[in-house]
C-alpha positions in Angstrom: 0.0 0.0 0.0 1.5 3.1 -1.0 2.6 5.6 1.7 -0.4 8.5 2.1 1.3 10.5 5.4 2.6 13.7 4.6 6.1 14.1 4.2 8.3 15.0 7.0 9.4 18.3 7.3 12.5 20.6 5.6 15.5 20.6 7.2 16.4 24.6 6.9 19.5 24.7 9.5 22.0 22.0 9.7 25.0 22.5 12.5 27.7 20.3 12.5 31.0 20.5 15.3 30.6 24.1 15.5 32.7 25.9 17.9 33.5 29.6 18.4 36.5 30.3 20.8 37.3 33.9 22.5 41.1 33.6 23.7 40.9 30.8 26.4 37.2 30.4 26.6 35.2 27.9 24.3 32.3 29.9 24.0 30.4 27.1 22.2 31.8 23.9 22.3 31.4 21.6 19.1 27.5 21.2 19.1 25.2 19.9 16.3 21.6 20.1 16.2 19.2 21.1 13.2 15.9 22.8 12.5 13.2 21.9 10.7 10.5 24.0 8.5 7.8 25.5 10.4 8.9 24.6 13.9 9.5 26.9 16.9 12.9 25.7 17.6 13.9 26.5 21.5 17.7 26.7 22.1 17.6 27.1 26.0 19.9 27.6 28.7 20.8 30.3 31.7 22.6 33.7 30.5 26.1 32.8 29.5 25.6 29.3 28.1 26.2 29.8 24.1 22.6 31.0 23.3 23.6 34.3 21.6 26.7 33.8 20.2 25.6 30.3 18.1 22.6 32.4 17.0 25.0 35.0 15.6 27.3 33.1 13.9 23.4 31.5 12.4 23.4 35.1 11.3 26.6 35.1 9.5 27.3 38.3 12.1 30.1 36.4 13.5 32.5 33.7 12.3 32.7 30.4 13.6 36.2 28.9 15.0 35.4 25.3 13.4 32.4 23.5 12.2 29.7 23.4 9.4 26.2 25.1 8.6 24.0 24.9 6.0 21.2 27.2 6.0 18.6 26.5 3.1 20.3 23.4 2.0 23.4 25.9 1.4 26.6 26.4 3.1 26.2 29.7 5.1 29.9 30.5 4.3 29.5 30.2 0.2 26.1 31.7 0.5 25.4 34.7 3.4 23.9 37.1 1.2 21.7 35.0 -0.5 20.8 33.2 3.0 20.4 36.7 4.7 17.8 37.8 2.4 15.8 34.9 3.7 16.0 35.3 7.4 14.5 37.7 9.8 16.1 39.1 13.0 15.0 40.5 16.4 18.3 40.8 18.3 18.8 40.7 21.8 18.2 44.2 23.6 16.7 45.2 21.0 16.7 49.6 20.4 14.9 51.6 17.3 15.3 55.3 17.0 13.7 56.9 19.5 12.1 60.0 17.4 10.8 57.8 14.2 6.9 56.9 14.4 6.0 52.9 14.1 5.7 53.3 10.9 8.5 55.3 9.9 10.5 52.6 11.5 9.3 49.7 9.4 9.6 51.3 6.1 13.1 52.3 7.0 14.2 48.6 7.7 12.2 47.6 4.5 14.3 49.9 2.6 17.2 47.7 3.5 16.2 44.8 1.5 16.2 43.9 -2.4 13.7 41.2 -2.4 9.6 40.9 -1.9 8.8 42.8 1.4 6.1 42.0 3.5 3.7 45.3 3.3 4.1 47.0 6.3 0.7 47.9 6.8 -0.1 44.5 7.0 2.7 43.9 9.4 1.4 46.5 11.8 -2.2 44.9 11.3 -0.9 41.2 12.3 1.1 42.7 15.3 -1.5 45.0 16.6 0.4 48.4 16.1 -2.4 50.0 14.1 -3.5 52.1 16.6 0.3 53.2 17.2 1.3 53.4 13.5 2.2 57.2 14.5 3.1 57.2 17.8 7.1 57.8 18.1 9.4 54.3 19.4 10.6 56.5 22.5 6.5 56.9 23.8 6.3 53.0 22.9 5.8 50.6 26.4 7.8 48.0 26.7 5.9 45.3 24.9 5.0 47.2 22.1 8.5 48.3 21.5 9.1 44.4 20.8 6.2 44.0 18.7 8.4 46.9 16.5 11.3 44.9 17.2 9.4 41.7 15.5 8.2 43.9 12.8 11.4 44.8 12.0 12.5 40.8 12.1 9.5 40.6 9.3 10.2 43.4 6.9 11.6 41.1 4.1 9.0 38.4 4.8 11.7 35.7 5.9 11.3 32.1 6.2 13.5 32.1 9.4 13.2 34.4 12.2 15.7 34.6 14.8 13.9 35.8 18.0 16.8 36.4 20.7 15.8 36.3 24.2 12.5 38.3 22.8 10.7 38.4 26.4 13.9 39.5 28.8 12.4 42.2 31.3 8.9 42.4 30.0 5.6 42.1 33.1 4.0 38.8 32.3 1.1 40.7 30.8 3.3 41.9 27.9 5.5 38.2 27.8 2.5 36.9 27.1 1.4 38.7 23.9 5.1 38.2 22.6 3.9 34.4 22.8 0.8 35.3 21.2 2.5 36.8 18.3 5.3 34.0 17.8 2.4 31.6 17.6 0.8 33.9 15.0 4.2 33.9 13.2 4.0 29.6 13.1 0.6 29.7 11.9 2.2 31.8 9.0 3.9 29.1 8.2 7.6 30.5 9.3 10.2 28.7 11.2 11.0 30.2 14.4 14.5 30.1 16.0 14.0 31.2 19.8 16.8 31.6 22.3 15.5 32.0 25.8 16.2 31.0 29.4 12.9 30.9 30.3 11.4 27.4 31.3 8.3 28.3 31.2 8.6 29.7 27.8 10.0 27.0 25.8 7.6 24.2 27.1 4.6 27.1 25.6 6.0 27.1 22.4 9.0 25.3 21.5 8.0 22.0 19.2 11.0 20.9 20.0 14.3 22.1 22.4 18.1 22.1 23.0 19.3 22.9 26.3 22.5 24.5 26.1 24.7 24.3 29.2 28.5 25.5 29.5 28.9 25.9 25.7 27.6 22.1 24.9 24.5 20.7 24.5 22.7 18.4 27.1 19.5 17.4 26.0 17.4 18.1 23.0 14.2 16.8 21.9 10.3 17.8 22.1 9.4 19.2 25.4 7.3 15.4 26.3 9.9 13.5 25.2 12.4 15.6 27.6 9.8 15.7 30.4 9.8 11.6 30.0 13.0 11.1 29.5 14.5 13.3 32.0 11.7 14.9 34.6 11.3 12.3 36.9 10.4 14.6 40.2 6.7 14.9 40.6 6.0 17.6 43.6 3.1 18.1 45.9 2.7 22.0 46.8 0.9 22.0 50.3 0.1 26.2 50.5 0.0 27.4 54.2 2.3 24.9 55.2 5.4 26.4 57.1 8.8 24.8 55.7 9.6 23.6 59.3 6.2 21.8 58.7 7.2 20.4 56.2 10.1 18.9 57.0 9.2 17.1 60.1 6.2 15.5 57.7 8.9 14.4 55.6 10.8 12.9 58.3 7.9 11.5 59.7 7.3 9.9 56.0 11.2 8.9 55.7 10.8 10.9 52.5 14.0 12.6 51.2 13.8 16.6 50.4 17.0 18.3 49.3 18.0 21.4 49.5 17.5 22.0 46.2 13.3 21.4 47.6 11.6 24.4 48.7 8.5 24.9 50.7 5.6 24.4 50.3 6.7 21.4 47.7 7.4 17.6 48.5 8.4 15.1 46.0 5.8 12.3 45.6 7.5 9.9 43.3 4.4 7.4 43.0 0.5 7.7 43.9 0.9 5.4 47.2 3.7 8.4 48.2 0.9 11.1 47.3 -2.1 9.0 49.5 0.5 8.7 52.8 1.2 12.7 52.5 -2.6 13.0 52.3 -3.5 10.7 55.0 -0.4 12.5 57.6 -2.5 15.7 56.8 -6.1 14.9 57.7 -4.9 13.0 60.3 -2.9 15.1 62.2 -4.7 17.9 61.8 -1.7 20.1 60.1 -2.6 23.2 58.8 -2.9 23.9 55.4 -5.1 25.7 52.8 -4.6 23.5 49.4 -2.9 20.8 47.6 -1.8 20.5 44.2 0.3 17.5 42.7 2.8 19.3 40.2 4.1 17.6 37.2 7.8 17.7 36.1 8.8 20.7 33.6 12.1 21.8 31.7 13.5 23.2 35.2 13.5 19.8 36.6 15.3 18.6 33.4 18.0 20.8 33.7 18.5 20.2 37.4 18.9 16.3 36.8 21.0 17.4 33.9 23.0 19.7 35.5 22.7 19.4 39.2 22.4 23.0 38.9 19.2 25.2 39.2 18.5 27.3 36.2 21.0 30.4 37.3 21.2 34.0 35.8 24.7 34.0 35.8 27.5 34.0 33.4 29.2 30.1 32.8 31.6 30.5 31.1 33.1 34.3 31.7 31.8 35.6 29.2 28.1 38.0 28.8 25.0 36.7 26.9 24.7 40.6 24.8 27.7 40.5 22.5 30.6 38.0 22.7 29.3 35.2 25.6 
């Protein structure tokens, strides 16, 4: 019977072995992974781990030490301008001129390109910035200043967009309509390539993810196979119970928290676990006001991964903006 499934998708970035070095420090440190057509692809890690500077040498804005990339089915090398007329780019820290209007700002980006531009009326309309198409960048809030800075990434109409850390010091209100529009971008059919160290944010949107750690990749996969493969803590949070509380029920229960387990959490590796917690509670009389059973999520990955908590914190020496 002949095959009927769809085929599977494009592969639009290869990496092979690619390392950059500063001096001493191996900024990235021979990694390979690849990206596939249409995907929200999720390189994650903490501030310092490789994130921005593999995403810029993906840019062609900064030459790798060793290693191979295709981009398009082309080497990036042999081909940057053709590859750069194809790819979109919302950098991290992202600034426009303060004085220009919205719109003044996307039609001076456009002017930058050769090829078919996306109209930027219809660019403001699919981002929401109609009502602000005259407002100046420096009266912009937060959020809507990225929404330019996406609008800017779309001027050309790419088939890659390179979203770097895109959410960094937004409120959660505003985080959350960047998410909104990188879904929209998906539905449009483009591939997006999203560097973040926010757990939270790759297991919202990623289709799949590499967890970058130290300049190597540890893991990579789609965010159930990692939660499978890896997330083996399930926790009960117990709100209104004090950590000293907590503790002695754990003692009493010979279950082991470690310090890495904060309160109002305990581990319940199995249902019989969850039912003895339950059972100490309603028959002690402990005071609590709710309990929820937690599932694991990308945070617990990278602790059994690393050992580590997810940290803010330089790795390697070296700063996520510019060289890391």
């Amino acid at each position: 019977m002949p095959d009927t499934g769809s085929a599977p998708p494009e592969t639009v970035i290869q990496v092979e072995g690619l390392t950059k070095v500063y001096g001493e420090v191996r900024a990235v440190d021979d990694i390979s992974f690849s990206v596939r057509s249409g995907e929200v692809f999720a390189f994650l890690g903490p501030n310092g781990a490789g994130k921005t500077t593999t995403v810029e040498v993906l840019e062609s804005i900064r030459t790798p030490t060793k290693g191979s990339i295709t981009v398009f089915g082309r080497d990036l090398q042999e081909s940057m301008k053709s590859v750069r007329e194809r790819i979109g780019v919302l950098p991290q820290e992202f600034r426009s001129y303060d004085r220009l209007t919205v719109r003044e700002t996307l039609q001076y980006y456009q002017r930058l390109y050769d090829r078919r531009v996306w109209e930027v009326d219809d660019i403001m309309e699919l981002l929401g910035l109609d009502e602000k198409r005259d407002t100046q960048y420096m009266y912009l809030s937060g959020g809507l200043k990225q929404r330019v800075g996406v609008g800017i990434a779309l001027v050309n109409d790419p088939d890659i967009v390179f979203l770097d850390e895109p959410t960094t010091g937004l409120d959660p209100r505003a985080r959350r309509e960047v998410w909104g529009i990188i879904r929209l971008l998906k539905e449009k059919g483009k591939t997006i390539f999203l560097t973040t160290h926010y757990m939270e944010e790759a297991e919202q949107l990623a289709d799949r993810v590499c967890i970058i750690h130290r300049g190597r990749i540890i893991a990579r996969g789609s965010v159930g196979d990692l939660l499978a493969e890896h997330g083996e803590r399930r926790m009960m949070r117990i709100s209104g119970c004090t950590r000293d509380c907590l503790v002695d029920m754990a003692g009493d229960l010979e279950i082991p928290i470690s310090s890495l387990d904060f309160s109002p959490s305990i581990p319940v590796p199995d249902i019989d676990t969850a039912m003895r917690v339950l059972n100490y509670l309603r028959e002690t009389g402990v005071e609590y006001r709710e309990v929820d059973i937690m599932g694991p999520t990308l945070e617990d990955v990278f602790l059994s991964l690393t050992g580590e908590p997810l940290g803010s914190e330089p790795e390697n020496g070296l700063v996520e903006s510019g060289a890391e």
